[in-house]
Backbone as ProteinMPNN parsed JSONL, in Angstrom:
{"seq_chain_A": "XXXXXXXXXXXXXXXXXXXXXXXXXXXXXXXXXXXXXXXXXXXXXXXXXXXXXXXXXXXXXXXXXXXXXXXXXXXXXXXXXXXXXXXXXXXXXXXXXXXXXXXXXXXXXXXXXXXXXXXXXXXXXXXXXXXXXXXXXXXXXXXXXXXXXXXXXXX", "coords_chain_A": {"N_chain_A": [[32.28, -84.488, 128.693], [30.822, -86.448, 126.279], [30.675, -86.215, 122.912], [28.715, -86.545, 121.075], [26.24, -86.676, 123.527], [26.55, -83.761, 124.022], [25.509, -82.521, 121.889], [23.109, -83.821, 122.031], [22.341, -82.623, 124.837], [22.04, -80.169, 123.392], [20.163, -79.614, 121.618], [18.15, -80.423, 122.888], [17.756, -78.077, 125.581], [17.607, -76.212, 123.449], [14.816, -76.221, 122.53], [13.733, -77.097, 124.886], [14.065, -75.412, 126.698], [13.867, -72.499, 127.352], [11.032, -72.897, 128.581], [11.98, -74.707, 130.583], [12.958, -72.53, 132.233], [11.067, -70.653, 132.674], [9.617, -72.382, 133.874], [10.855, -73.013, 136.563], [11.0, -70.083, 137.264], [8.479, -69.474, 137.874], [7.587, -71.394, 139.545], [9.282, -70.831, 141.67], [8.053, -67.958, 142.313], [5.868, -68.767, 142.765], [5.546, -69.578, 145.322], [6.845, -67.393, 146.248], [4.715, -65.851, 146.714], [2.913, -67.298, 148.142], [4.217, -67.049, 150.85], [4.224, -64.297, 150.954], [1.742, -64.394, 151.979], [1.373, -65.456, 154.06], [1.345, -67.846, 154.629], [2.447, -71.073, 155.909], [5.358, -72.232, 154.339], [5.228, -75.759, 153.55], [7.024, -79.203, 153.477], [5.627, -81.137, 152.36], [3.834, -79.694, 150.693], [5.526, -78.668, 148.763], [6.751, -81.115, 147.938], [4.747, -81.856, 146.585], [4.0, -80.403, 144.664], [6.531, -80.19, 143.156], [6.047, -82.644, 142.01], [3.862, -82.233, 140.43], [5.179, -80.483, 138.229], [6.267, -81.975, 136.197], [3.624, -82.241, 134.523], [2.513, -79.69, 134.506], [4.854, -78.447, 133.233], [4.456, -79.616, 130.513], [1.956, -79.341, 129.911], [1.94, -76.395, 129.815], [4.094, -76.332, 127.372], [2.746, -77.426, 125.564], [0.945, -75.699, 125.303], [1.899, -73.49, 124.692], [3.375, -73.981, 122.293], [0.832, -74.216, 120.734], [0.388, -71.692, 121.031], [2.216, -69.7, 120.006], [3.893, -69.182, 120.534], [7.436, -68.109, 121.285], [11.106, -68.266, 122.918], [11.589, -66.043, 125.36], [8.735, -65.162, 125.45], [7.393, -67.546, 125.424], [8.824, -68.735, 127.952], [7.962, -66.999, 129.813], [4.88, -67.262, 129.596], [5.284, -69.983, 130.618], [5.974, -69.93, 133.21], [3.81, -68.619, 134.303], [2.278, -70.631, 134.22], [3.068, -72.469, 135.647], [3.084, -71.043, 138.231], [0.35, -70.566, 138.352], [-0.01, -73.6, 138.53], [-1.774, -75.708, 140.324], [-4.358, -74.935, 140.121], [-4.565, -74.843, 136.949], [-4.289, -77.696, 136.28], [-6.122, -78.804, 137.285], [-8.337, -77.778, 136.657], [-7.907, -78.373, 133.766], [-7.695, -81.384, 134.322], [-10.25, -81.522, 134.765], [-11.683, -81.006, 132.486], [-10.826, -82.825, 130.632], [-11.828, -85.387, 131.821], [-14.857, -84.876, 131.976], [-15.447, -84.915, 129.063], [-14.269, -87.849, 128.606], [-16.534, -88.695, 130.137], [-18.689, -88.046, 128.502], [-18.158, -89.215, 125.852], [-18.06, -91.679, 126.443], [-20.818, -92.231, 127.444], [-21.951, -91.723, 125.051], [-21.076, -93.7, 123.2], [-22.176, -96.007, 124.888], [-24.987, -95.384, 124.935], [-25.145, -95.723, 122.06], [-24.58, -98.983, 122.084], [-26.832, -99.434, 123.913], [-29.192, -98.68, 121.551], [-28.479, -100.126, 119.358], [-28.437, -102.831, 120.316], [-31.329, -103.229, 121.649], [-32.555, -102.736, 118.739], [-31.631, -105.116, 117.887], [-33.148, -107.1, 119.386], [-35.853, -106.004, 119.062], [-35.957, -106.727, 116.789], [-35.719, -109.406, 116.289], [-37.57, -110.537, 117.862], [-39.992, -109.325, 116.335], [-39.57, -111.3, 114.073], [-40.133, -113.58, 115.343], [-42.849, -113.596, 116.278], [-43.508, -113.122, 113.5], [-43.44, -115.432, 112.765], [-44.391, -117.213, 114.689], [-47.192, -116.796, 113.841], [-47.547, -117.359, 111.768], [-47.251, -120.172, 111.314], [-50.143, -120.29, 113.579], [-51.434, -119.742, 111.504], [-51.982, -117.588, 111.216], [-51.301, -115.504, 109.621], [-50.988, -112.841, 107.231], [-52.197, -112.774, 104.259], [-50.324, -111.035, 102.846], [-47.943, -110.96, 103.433], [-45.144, -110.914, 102.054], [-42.53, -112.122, 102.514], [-43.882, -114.696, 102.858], [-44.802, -115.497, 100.652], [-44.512, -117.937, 97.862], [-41.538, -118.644, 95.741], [-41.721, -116.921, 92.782], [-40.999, -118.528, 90.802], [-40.347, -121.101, 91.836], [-41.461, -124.834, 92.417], [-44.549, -125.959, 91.472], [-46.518, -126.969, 93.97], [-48.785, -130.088, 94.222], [-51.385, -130.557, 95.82]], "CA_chain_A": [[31.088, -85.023, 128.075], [31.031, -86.983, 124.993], [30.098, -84.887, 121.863], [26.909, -86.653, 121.099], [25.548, -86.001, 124.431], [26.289, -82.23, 124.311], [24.626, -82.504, 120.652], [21.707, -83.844, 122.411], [21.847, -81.633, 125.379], [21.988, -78.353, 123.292], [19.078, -79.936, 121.085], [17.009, -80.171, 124.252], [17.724, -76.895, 125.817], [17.124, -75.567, 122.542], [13.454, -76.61, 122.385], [12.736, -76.737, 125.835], [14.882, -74.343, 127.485], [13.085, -71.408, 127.705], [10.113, -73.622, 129.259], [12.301, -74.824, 131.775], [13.536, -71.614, 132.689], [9.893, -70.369, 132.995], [8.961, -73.322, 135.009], [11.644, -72.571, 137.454], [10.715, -68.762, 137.739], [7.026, -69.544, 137.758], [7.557, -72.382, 140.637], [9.951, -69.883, 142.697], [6.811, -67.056, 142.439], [4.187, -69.405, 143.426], [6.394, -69.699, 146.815], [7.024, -65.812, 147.308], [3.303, -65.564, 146.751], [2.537, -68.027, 149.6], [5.252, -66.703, 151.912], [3.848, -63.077, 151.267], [0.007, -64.434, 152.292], [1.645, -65.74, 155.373], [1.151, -69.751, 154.453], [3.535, -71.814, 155.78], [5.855, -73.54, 153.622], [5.782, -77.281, 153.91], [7.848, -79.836, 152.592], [4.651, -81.934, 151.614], [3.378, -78.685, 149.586], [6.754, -78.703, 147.836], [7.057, -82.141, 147.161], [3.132, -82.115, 145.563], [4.703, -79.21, 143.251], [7.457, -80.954, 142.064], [5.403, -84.036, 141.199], [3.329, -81.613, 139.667], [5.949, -79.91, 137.442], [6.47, -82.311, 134.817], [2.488, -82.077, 134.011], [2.489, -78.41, 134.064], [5.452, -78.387, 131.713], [3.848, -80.274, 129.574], [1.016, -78.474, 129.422], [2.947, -75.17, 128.863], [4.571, -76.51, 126.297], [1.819, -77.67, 124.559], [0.069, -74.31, 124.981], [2.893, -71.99, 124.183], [3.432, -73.481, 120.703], [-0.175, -73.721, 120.067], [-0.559, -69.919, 120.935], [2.622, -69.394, 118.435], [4.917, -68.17, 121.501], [8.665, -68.491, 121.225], [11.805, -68.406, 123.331], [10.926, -65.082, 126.135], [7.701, -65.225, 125.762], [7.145, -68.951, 126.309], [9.193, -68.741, 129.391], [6.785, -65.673, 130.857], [3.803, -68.07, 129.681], [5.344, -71.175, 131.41], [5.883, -69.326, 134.648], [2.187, -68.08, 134.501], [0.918, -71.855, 134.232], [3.764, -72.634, 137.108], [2.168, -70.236, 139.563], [-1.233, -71.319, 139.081], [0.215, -74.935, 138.412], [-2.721, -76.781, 140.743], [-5.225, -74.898, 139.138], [-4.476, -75.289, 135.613], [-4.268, -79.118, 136.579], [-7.135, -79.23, 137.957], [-9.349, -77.607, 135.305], [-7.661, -79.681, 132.724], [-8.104, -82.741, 134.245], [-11.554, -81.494, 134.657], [-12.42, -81.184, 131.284], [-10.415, -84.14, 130.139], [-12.792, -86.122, 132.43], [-15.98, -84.73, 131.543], [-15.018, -85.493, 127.953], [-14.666, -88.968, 128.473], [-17.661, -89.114, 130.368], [-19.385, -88.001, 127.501], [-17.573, -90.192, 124.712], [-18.279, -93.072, 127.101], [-22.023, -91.98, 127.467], [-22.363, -91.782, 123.357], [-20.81, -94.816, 123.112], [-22.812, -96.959, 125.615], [-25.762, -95.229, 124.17], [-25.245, -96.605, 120.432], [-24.681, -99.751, 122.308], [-27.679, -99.589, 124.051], [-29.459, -98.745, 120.743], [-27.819, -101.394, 118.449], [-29.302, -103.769, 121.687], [-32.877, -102.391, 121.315], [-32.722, -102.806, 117.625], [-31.812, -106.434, 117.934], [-33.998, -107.914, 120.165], [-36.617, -105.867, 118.472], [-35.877, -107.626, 115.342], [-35.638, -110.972, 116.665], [-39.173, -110.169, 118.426], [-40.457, -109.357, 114.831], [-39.356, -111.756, 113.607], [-40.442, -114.57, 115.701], [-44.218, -113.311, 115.783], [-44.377, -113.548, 112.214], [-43.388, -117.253, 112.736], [-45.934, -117.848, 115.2], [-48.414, -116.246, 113.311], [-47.584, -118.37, 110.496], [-47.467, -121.599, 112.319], [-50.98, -120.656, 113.906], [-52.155, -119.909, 110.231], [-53.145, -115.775, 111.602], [-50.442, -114.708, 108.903], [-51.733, -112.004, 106.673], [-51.482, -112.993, 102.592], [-49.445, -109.896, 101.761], [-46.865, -111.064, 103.566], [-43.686, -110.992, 100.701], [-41.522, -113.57, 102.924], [-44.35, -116.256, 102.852], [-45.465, -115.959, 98.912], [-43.724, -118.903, 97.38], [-40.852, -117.67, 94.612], [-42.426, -117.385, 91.384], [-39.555, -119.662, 89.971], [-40.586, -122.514, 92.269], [-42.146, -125.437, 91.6], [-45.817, -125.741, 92.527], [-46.92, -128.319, 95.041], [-49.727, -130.673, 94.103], [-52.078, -131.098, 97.016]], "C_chain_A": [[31.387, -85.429, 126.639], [29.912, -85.554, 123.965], [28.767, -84.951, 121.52], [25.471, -86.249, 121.895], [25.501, -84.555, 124.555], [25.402, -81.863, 123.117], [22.942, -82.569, 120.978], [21.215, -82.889, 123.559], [21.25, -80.208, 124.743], [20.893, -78.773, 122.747], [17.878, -79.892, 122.07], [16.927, -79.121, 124.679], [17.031, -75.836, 124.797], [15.197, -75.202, 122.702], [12.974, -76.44, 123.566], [13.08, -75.583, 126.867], [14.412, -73.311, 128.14], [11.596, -71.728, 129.117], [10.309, -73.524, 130.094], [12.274, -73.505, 132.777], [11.803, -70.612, 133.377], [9.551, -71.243, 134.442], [9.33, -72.955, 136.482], [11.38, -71.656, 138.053], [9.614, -69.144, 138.408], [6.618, -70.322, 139.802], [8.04, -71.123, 142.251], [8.563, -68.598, 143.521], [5.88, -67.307, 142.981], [4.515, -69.136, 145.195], [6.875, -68.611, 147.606], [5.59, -65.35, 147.558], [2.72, -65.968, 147.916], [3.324, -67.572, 150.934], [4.712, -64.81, 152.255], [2.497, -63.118, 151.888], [0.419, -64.817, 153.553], [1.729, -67.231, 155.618], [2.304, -70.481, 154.665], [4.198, -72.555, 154.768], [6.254, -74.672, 154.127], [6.664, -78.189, 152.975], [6.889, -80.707, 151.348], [3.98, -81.115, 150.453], [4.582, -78.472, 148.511], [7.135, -79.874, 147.213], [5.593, -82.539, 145.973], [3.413, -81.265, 144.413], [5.299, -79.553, 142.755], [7.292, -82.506, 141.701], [4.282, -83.09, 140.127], [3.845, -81.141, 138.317], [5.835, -80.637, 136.158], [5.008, -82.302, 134.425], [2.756, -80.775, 133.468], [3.652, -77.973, 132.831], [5.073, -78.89, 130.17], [2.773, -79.873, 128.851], [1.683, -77.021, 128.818], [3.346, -75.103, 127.491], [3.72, -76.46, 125.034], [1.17, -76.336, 124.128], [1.167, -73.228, 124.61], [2.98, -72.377, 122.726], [1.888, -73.892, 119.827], [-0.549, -72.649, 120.119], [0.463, -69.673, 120.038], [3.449, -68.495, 119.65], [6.074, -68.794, 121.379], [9.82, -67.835, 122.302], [10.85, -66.962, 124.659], [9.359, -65.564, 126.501], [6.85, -66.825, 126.095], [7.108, -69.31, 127.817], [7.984, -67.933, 130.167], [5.953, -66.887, 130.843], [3.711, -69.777, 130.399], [5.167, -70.82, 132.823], [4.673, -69.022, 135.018], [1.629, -69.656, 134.567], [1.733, -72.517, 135.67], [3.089, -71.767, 138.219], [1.166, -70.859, 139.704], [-1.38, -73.337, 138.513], [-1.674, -75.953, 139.129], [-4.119, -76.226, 140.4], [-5.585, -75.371, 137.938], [-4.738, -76.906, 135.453], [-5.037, -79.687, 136.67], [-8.402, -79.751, 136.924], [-9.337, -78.25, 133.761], [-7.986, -80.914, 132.498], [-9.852, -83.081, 134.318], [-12.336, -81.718, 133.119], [-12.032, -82.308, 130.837], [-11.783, -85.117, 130.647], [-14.343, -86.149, 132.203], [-16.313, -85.029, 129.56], [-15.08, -86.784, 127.923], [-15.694, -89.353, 129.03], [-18.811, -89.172, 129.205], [-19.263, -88.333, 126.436], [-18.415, -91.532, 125.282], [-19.862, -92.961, 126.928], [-22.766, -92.476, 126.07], [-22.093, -93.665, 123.445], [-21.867, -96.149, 123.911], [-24.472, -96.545, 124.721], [-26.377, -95.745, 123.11], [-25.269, -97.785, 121.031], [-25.937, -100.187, 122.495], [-29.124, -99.793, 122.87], [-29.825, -100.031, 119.728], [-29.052, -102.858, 119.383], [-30.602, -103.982, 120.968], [-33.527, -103.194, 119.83], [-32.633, -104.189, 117.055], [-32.874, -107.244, 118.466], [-35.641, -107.281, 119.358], [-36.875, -106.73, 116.938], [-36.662, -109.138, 115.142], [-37.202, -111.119, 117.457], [-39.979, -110.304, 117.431], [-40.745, -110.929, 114.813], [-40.521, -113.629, 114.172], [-42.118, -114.388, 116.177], [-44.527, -113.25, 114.586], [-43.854, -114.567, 111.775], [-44.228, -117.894, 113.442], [-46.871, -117.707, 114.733], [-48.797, -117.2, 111.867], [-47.947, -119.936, 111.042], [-48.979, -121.591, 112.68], [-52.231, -120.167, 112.797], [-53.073, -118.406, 110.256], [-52.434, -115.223, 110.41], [-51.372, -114.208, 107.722], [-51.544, -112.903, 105.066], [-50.421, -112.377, 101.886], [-48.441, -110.237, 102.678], [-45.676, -112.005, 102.671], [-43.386, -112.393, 101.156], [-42.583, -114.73, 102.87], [-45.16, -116.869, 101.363], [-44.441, -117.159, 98.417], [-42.711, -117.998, 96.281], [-41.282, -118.013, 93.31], [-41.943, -118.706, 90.439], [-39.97, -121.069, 90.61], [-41.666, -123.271, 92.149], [-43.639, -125.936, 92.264], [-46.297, -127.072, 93.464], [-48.39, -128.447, 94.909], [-50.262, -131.036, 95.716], [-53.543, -131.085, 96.804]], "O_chain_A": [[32.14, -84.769, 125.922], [29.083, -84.664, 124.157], [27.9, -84.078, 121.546], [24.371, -85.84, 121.522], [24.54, -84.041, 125.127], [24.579, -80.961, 123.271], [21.985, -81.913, 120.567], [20.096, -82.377, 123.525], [20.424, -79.429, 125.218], [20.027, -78.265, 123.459], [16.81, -79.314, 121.872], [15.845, -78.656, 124.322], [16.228, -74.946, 125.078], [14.614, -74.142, 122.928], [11.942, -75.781, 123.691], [12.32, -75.041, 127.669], [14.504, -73.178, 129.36], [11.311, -71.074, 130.12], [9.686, -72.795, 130.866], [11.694, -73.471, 133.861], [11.72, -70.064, 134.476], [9.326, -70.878, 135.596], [8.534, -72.679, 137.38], [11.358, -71.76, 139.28], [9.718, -69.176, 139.634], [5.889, -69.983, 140.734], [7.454, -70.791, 143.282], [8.266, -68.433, 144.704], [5.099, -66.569, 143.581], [3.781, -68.603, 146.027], [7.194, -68.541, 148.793], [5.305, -64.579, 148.474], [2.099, -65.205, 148.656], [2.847, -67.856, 152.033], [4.78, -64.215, 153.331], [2.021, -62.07, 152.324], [-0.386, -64.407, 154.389], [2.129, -67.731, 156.669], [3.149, -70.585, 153.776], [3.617, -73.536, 154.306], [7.212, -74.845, 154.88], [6.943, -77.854, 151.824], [7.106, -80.909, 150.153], [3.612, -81.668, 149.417], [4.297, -78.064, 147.385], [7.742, -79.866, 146.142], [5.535, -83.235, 144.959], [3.007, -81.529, 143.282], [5.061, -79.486, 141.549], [8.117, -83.307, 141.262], [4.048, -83.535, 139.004], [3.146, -81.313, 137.318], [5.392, -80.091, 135.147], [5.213, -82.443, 133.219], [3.133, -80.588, 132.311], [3.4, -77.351, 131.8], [5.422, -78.509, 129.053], [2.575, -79.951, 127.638], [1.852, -76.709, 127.639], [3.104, -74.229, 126.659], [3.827, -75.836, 123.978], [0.925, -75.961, 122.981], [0.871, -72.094, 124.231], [2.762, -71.519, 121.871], [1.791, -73.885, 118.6], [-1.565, -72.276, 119.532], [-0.027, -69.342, 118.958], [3.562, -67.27, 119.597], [6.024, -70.023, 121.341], [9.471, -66.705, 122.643], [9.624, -66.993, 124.764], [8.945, -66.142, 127.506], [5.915, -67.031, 126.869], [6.263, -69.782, 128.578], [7.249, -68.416, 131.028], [6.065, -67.651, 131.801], [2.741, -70.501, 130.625], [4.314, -71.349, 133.535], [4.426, -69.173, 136.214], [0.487, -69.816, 134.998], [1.087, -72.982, 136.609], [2.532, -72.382, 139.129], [0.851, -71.558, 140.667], [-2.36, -74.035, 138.255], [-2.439, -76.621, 138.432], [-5.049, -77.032, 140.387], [-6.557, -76.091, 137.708], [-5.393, -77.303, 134.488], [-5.108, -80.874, 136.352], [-8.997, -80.768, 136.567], [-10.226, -78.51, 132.949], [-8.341, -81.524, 131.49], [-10.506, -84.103, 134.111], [-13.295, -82.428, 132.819], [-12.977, -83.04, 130.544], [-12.629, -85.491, 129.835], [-15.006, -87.186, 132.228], [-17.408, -85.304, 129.071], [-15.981, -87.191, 127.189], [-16.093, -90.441, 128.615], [-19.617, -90.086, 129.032], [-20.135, -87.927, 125.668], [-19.219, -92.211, 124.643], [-20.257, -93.778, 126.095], [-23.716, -93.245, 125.928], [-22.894, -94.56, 123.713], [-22.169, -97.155, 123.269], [-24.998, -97.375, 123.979], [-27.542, -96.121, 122.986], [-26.329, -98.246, 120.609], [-26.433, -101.034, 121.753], [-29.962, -100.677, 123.047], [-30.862, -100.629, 119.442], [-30.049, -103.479, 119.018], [-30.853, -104.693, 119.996], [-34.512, -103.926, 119.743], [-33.267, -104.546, 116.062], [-33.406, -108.094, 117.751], [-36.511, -108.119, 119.12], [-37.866, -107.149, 116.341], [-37.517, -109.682, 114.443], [-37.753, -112.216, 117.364], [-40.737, -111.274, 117.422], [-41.674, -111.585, 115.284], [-41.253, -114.387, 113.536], [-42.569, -115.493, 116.479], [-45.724, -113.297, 114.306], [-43.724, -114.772, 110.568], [-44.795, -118.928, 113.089], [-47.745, -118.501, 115.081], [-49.813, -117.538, 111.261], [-49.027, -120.525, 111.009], [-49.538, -122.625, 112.316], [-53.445, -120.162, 112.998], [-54.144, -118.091, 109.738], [-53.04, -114.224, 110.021], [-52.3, -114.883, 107.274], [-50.598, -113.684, 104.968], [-49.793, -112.739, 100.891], [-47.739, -109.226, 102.639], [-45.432, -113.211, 102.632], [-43.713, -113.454, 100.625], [-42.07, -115.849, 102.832], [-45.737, -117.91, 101.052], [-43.318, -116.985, 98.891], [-43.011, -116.84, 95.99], [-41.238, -119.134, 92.804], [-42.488, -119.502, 89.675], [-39.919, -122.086, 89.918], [-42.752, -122.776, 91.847], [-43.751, -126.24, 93.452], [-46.153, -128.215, 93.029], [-49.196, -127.57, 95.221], [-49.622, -131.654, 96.567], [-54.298, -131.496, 97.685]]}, "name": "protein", "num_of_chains": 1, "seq": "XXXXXXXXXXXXXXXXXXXXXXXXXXXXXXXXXXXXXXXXXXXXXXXXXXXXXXXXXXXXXXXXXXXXXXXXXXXXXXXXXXXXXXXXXXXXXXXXXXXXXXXXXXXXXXXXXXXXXXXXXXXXXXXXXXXXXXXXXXXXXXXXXXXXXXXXXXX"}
């Protein structure tokens, strides 16, 4: 192996190493767990796990160094999200989802709003042009006083 690449391997291992090594255990456990309940192992349940894996690592990861866990204890805490891998997955993607439902919600909301607030305007607006036009307009209305500055019209 060239030197750079072992530079970058050990740099990787370094950081994720422990993870892996979790993942691995974690994955293995899920599979003595199912084998001790009596559940067949399939190939299709094994290949949905290891499409799974790189999520759950990911997540691990994320959650081991936001709890402030290092090398050992990472691993334990990766293996624990590997076991209950299609849980954790689940409930994640659950909240993720209900999250954007409710960004999206706000959002359409203000839209809706903003909407509202236009057409109301423009509604205004164009009743106190008809009103003017059919000569119902009040006196105290500001917008139809002439500007003091302008010049007066002989009629």
């Amino acid at each position: 192996m060239t030197p750079g690449f072992e530079a970058l391997l050990a740099k990787f291992l370094a950081k994720y190493g422990w993870i892996l090594i979790g993942i691995t255990f974690g994955f293995a456990a899920k599979y003595a767990l199912l084998i001790k309940r009596g559940v067949p192992v399939k190939a299709r349940l094994v290949f949905a796990d290891l499409l799974l894996l790189p999520m759950v690592a990911l997540i691990a990861y994320w959650m081991a160094t936001r709890a402030g866990f290092e090398a050992e204890a990472s691993a334990l805490f990766s293996a624990f999200c590997a076991v209950g891998a299609d849980r954790l997955v689940k409930l994640l993607t659950d909240r993720f989802l209900q999250r954007v439902d409710s960004e999206a919600e706000l959002v359409a909301n203000q839209m809706l709003g903003r909407a509202r607030t236009v057409v109301a305007n423009e509604l205004a607006a164009e009743s106190i042009i008809e009103a003017h036009a059919d000569g119902r307009a009040p006196k105290e209305y500001a917008a139809l006083k002439p500007h003091p500055q302008a010049p007066k019209k002989n009629a």
